[in-house]
GUKOLDO-492158 format. One record per atom (N, C-alpha, C, O): x, y, z; atom name; residue number from 1; residue in one letter. Coordinates in Angstrom, 1 decimal, m for minus. Layout:
# GUKOLDO-492158
{r {X Y Z} "CA" NUM "A"}
...
# end
This chain:
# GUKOLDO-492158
{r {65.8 25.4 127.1} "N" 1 "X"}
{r {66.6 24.4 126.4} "CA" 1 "X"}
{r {65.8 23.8 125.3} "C" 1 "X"}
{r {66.4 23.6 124.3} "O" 1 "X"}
{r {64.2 23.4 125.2} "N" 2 "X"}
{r {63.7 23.1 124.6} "CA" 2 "X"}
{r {63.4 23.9 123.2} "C" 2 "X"}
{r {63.6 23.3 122.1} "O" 2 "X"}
{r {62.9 25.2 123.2} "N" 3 "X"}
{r {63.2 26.3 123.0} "CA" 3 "X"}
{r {64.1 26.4 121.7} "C" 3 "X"}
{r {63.9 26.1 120.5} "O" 3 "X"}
{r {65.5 26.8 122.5} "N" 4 "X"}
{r {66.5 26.4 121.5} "CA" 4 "X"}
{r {66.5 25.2 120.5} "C" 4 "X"}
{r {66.8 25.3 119.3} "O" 4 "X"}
{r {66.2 24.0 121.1} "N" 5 "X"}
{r {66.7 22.8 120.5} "CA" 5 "X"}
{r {65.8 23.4 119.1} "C" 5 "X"}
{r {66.5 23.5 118.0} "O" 5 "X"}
{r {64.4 23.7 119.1} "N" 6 "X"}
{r {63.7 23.5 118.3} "CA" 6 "X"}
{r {63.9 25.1 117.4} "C" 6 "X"}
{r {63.3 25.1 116.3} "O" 6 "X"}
{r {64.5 26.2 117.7} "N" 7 "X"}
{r {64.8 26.9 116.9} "CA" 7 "X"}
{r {65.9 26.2 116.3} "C" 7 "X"}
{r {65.6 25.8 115.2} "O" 7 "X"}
{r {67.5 25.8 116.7} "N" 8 "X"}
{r {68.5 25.0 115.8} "CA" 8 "X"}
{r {67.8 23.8 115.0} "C" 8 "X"}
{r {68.5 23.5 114.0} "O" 8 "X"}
{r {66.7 23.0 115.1} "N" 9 "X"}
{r {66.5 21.8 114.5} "CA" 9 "X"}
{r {65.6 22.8 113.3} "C" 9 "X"}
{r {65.4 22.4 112.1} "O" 9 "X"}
{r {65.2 23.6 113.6} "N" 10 "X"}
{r {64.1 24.9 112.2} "CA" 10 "X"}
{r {65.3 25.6 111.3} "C" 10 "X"}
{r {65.4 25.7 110.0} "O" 10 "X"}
{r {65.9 26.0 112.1} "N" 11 "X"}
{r {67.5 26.5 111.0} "CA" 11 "X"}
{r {68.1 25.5 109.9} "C" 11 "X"}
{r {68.3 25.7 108.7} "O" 11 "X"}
{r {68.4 24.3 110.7} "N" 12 "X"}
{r {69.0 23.3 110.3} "CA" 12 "X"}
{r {67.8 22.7 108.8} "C" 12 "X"}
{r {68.2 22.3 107.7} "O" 12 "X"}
{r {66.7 22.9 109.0} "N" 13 "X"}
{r {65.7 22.1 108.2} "CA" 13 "X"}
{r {66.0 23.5 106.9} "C" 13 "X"}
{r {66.3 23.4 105.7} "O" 13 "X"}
{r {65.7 24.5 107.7} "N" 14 "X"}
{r {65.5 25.6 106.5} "CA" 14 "X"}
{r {67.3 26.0 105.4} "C" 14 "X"}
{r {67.5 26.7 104.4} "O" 14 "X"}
{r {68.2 25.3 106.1} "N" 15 "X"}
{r {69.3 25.5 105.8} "CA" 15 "X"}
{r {69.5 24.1 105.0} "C" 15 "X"}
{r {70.3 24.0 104.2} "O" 15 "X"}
{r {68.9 23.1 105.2} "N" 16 "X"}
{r {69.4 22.0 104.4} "CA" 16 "X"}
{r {68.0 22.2 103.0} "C" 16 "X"}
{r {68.3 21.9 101.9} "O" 16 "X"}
{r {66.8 22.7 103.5} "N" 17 "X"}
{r {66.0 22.7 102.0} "CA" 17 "X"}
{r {66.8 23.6 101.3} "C" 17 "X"}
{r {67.1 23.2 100.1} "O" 17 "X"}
{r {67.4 25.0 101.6} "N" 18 "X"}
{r {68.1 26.4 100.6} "CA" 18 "X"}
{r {69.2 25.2 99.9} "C" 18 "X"}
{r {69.3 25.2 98.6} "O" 18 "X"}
{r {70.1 24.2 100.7} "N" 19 "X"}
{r {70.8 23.7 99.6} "CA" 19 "X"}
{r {70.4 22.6 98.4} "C" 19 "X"}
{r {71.0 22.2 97.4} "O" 19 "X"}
{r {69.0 22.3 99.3} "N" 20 "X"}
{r {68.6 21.5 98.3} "CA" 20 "X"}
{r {68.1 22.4 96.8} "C" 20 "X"}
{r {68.1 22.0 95.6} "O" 20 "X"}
{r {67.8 23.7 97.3} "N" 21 "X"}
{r {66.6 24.4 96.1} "CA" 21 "X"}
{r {68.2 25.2 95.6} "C" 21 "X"}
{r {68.1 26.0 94.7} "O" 21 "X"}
{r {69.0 24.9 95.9} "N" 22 "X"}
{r {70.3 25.8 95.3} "CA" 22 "X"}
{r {70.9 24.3 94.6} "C" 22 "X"}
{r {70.9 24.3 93.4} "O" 22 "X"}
{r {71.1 23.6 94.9} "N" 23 "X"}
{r {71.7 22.0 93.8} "CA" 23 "X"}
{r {70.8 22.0 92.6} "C" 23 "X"}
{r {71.3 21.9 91.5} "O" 23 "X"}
{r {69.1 22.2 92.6} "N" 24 "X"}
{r {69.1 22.7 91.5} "CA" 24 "X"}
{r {68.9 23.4 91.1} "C" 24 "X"}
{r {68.2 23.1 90.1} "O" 24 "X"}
{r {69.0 24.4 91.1} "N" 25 "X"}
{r {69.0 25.9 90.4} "CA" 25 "X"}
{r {70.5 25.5 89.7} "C" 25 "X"}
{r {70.7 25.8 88.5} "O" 25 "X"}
{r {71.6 24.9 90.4} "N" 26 "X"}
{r {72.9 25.1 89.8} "CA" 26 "X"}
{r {72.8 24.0 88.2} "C" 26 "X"}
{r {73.0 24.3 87.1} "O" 26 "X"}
{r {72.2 22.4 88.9} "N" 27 "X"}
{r {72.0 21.9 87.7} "CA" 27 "X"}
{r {71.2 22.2 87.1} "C" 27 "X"}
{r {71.4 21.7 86.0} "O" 27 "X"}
{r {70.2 23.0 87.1} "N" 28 "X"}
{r {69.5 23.9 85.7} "CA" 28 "X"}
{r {70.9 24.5 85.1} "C" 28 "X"}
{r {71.4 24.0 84.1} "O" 28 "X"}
{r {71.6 25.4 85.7} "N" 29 "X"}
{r {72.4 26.1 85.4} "CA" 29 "X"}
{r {73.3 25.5 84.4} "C" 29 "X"}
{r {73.4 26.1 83.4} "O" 29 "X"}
{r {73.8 24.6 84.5} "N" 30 "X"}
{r {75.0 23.6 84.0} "CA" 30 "X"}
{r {74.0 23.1 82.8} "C" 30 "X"}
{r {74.8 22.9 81.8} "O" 30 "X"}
{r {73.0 22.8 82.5} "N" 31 "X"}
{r {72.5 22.3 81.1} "CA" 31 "X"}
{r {72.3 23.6 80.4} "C" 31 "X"}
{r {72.4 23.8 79.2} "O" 31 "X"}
{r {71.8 24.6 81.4} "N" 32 "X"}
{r {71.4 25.7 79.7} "CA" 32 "X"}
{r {73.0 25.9 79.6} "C" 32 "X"}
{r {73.5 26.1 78.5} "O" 32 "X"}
{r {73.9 25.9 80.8} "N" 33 "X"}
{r {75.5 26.4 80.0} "CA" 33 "X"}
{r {75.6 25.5 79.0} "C" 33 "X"}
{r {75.8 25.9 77.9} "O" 33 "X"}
{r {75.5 23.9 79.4} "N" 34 "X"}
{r {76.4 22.8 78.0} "CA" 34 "X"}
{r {75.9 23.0 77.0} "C" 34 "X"}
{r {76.7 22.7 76.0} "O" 34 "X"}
{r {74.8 23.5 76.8} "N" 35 "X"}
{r {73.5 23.8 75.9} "CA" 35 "X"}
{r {73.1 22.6 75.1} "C" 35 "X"}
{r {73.5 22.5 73.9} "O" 35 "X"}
{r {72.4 21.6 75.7} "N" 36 "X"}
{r {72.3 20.1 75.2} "CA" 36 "X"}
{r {71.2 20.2 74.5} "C" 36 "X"}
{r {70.9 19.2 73.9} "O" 36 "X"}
{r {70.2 21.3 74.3} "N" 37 "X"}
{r {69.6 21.8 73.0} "CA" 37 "X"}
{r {70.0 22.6 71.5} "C" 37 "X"}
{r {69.2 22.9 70.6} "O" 37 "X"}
{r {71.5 22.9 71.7} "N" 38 "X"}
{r {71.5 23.4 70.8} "CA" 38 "X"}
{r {72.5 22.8 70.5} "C" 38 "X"}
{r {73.4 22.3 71.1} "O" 38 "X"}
{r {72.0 23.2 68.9} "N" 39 "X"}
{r {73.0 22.4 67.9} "CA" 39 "X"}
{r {73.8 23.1 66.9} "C" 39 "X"}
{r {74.0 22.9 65.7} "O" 39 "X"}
{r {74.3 24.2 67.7} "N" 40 "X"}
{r {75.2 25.1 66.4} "CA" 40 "X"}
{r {76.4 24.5 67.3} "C" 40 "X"}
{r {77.4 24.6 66.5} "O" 40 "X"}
{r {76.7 24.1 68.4} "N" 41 "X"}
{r {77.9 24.1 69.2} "CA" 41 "X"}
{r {78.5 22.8 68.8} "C" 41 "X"}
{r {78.2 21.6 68.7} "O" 41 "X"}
{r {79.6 23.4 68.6} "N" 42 "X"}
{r {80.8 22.0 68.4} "CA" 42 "X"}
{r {81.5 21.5 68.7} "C" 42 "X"}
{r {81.9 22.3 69.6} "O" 42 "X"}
{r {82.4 20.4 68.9} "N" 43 "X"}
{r {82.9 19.7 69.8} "CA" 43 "X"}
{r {84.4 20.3 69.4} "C" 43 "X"}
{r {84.6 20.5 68.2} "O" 43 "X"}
{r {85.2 20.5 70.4} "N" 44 "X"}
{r {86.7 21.4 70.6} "CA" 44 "X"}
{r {87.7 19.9 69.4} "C" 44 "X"}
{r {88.7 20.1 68.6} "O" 44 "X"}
{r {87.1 18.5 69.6} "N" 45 "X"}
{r {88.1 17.5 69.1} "CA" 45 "X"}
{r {87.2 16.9 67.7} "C" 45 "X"}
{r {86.0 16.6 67.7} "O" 45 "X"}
{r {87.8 16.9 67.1} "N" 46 "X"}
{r {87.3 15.8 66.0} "CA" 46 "X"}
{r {88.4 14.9 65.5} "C" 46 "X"}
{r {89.6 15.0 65.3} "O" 46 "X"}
{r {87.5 14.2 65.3} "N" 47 "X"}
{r {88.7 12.5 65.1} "CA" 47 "X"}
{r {88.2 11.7 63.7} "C" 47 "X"}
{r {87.4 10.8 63.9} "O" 47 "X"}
{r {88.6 11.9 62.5} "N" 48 "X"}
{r {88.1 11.6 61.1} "CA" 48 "X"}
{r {88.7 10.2 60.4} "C" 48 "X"}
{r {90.0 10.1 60.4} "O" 48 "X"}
{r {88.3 9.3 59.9} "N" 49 "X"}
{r {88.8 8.1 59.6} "CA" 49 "X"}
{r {88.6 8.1 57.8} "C" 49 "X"}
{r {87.7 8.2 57.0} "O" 49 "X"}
{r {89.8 8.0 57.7} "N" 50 "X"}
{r {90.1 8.3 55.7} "CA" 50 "X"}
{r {90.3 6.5 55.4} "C" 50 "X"}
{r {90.6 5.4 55.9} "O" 50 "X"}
{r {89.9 7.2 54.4} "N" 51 "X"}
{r {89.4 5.8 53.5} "CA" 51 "X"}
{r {90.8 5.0 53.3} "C" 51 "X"}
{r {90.6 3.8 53.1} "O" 51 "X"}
{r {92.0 5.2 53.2} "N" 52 "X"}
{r {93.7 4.4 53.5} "CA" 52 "X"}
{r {93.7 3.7 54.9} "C" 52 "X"}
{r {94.5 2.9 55.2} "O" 52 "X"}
{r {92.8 4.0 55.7} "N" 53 "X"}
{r {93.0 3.2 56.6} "CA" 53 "X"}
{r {93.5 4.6 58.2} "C" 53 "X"}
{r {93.3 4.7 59.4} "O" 53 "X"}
{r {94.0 5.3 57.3} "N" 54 "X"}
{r {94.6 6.5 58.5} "CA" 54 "X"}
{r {93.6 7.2 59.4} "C" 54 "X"}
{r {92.5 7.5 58.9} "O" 54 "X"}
{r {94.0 7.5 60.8} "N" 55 "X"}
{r {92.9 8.5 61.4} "CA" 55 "X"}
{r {93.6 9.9 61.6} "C" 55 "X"}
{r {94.7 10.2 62.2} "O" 55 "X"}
{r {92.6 10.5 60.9} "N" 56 "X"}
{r {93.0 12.6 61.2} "CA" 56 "X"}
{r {92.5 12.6 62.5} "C" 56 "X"}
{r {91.6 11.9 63.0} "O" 56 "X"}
{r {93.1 13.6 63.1} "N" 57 "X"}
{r {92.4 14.2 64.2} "CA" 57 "X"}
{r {93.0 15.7 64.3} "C" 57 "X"}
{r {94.2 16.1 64.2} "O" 57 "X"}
{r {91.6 16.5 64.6} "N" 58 "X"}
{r {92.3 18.1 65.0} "CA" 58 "X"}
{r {91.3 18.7 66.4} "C" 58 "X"}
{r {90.2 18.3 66.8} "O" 58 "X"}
{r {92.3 19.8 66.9} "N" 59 "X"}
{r {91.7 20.1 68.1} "CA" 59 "X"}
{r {91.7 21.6 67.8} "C" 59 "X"}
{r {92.5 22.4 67.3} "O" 59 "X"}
{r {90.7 21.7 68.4} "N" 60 "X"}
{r {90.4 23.6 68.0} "CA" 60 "X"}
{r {90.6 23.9 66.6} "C" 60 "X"}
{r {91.2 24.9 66.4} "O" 60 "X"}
{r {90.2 23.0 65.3} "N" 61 "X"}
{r {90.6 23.4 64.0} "CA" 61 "X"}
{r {92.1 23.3 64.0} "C" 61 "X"}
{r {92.6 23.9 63.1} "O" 61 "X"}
{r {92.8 22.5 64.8} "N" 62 "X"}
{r {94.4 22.6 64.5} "CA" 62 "X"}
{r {94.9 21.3 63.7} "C" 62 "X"}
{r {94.8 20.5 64.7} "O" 62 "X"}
{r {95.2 20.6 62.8} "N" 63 "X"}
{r {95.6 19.5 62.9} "CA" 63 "X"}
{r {96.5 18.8 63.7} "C" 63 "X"}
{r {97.6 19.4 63.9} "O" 63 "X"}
{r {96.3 17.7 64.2} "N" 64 "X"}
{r {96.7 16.7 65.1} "CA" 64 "X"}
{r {98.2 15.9 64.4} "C" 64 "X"}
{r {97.6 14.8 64.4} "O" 64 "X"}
{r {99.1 15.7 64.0} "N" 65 "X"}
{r {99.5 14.3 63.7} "CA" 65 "X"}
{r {100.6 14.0 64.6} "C" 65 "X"}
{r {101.3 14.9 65.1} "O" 65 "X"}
{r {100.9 12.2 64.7} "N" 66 "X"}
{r {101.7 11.6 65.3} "CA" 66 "X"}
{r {103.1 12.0 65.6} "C" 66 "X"}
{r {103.7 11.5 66.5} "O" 66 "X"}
{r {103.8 13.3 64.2} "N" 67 "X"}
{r {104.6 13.6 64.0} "CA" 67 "X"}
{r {105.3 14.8 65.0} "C" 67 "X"}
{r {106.4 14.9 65.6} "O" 67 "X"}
{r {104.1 15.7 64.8} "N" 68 "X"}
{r {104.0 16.6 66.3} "CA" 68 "X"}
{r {104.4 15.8 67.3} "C" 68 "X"}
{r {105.6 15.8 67.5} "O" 68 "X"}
{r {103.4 15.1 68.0} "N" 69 "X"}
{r {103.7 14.7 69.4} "CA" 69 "X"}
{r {105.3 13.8 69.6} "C" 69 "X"}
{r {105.9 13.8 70.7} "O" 69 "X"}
{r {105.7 13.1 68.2} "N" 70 "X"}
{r {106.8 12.5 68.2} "CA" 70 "X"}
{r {108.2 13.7 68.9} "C" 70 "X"}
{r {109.3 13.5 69.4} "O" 70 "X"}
{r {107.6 14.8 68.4} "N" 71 "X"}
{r {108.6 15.7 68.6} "CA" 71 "X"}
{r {108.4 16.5 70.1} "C" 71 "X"}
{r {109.2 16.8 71.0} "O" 71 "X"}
{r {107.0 16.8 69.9} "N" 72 "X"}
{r {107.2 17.4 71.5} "CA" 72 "X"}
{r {107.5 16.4 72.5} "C" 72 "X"}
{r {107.8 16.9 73.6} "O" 72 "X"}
{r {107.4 15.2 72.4} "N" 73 "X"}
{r {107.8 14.1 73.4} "CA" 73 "X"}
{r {109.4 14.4 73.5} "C" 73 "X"}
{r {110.0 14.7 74.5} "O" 73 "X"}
{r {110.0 14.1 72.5} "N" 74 "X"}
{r {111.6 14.4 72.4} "CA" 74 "X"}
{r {112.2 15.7 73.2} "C" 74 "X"}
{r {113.1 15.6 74.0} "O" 74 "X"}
{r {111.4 16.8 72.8} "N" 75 "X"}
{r {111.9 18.4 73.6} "CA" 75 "X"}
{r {111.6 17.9 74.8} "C" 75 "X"}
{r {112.4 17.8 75.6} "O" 75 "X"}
{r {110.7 17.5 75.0} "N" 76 "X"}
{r {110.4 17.3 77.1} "CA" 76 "X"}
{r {111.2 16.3 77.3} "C" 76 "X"}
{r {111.6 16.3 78.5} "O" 76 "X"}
{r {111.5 15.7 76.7} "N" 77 "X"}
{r {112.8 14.5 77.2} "CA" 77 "X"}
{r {114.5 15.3 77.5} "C" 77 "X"}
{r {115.4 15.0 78.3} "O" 77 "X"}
{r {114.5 16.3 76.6} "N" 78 "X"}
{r {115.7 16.6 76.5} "CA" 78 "X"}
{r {115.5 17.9 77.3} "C" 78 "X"}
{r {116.6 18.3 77.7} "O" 78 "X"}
{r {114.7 18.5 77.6} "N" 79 "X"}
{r {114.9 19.2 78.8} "CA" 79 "X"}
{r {114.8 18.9 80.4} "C" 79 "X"}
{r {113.8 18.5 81.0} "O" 79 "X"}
{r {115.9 19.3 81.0} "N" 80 "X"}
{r {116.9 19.0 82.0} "CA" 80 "X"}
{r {116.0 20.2 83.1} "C" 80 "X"}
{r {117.0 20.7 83.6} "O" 80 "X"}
{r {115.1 20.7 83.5} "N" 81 "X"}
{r {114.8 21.8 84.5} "CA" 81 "X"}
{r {114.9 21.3 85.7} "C" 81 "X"}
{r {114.6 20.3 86.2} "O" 81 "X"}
{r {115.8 22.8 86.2} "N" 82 "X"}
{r {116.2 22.0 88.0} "CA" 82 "X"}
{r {114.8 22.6 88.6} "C" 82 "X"}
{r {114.4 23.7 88.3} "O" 82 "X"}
{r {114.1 21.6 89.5} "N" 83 "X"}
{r {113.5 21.5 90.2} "CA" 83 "X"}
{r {113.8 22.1 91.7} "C" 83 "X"}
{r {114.8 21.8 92.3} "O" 83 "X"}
{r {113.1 22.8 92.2} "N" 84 "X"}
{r {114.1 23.2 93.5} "CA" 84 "X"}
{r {113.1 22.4 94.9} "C" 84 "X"}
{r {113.2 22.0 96.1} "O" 84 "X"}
{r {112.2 22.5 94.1} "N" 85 "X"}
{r {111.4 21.7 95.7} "CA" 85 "X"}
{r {111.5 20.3 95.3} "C" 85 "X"}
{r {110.9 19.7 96.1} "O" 85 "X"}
{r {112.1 19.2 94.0} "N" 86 "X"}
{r {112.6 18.4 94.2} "CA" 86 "X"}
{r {113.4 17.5 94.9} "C" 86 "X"}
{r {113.4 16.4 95.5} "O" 86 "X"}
{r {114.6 19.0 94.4} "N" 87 "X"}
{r {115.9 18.9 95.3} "CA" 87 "X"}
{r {116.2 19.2 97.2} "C" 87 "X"}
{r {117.0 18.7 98.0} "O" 87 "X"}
{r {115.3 19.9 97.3} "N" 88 "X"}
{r {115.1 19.9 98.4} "CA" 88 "X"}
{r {114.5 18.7 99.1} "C" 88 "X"}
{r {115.1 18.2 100.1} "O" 88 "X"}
{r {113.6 18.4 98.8} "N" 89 "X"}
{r {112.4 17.4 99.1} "CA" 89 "X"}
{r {113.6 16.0 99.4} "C" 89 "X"}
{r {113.6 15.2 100.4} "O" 89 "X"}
{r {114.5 15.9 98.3} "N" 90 "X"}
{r {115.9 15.3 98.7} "CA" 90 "X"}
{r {116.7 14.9 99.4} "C" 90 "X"}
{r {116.9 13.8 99.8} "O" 90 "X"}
{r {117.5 16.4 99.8} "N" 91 "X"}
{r {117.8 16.7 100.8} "CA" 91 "X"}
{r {117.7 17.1 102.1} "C" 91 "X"}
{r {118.5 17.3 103.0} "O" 91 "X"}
{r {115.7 17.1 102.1} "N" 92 "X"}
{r {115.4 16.4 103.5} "CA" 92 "X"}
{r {115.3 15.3 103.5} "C" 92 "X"}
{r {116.0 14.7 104.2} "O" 92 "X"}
{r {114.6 14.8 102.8} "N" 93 "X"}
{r {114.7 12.9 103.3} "CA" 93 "X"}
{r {115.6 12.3 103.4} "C" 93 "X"}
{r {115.6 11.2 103.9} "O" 93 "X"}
{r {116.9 13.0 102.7} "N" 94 "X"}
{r {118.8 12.7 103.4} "CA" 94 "X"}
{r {118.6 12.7 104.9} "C" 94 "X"}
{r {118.5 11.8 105.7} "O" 94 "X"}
{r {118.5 13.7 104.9} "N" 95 "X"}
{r {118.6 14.5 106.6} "CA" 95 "X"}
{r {118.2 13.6 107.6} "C" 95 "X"}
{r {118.8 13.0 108.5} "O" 95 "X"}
{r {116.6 13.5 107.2} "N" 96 "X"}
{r {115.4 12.6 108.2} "CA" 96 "X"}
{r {115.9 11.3 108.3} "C" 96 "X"}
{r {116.0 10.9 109.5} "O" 96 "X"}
{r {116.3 10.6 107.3} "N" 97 "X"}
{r {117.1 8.9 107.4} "CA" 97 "X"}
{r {118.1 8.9 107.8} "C" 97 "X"}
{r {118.3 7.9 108.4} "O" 97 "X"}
{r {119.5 9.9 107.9} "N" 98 "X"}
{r {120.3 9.7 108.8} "CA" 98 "X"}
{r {120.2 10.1 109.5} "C" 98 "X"}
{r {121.3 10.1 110.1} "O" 98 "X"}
{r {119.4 10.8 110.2} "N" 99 "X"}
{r {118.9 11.2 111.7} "CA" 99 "X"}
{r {118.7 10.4 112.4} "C" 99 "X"}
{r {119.2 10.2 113.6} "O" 99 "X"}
{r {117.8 9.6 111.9} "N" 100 "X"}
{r {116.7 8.4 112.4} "CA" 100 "X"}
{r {117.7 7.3 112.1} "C" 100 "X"}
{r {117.4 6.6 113.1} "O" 100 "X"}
{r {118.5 6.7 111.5} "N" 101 "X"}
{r {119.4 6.0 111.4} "CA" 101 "X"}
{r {120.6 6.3 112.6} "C" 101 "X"}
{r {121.1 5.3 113.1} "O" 101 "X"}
{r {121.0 7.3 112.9} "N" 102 "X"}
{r {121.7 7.3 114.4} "CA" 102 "X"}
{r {120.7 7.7 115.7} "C" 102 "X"}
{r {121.0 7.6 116.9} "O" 102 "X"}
{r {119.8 8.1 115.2} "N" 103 "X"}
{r {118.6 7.5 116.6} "CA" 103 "X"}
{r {119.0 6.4 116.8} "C" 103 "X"}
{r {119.7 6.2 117.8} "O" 103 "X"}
{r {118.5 5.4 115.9} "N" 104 "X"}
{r {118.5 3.8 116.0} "CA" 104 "X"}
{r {119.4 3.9 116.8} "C" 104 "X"}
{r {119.0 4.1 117.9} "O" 104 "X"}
{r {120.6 3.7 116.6} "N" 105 "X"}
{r {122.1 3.3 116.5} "CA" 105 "X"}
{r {122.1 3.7 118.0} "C" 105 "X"}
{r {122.0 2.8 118.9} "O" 105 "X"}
{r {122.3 5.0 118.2} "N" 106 "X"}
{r {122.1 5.1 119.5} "CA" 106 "X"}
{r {121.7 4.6 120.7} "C" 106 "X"}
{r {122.3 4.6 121.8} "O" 106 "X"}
{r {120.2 4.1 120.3} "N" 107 "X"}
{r {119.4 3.6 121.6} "CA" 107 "X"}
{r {119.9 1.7 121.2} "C" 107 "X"}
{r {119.9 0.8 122.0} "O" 107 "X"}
{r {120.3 1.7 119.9} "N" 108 "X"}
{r {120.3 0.2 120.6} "CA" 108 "X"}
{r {121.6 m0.4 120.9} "C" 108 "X"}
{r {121.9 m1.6 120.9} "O" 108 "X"}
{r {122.7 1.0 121.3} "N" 109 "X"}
{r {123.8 0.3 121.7} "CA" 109 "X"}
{r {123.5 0.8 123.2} "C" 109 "X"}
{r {124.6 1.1 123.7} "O" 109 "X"}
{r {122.7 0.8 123.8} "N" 110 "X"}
{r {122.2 0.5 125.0} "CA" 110 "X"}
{r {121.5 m0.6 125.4} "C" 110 "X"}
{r {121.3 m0.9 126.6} "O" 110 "X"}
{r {121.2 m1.3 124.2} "N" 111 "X"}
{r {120.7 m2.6 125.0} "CA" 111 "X"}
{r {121.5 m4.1 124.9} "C" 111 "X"}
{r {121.1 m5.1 125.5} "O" 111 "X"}
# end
């Protein structure tokens, strides 16, 4: 028994340093990916303030304006898609409340 205990308590030690020596190997990993030394890399958004007072903004080299989003807000408003695990999701919780609503009813016209 002793034996054991002390080979699981040697696993356990050598299995919790591998994750420790694997957390950073990963966070090495994740800085040479962001590459916070180099400076050819550019940021996916930029956000530019003109001299009228207006702010540009473009994403991926795209231009940004208020006009765009005025309108894709509109299309998603006026589209109507049936949802089916909505509707369902519905039509059980119909189900479950008047179920449980003549449960009720039931047991308490016995008392």
């Amino acid at each position: 028994m002793t034996r054991f205990f002390i080979k699981c308590s040697f696993l356990i030690a050598l299995l919790f340093v591998g994750v420790l020596i694997g957390m950073e190997k990963a966070n090495e990993g994740m800085v040479d990916m962001k590459g916070y030394n180099d400076s050819t890399l550019q940021s996916p958004v930029k956000i530019h303030g003109k001299s009228d007072g207006n702010i540009e903004s473009s994403v991926s080299g795209e231009n940004i304006t208020s006009h765009n989003l005025d309108e894709k807000k509109e299309h998603l408003q006026n589209i109507k898609a049936f949802n089916l695990f909505s509707s369902l999701g519905k039509v059980l919780s119909n189900i479950v409340s008047s179920l449980t609503e003549k449960i009720i009813d039931f047991a308490s016209s016995f008392i």
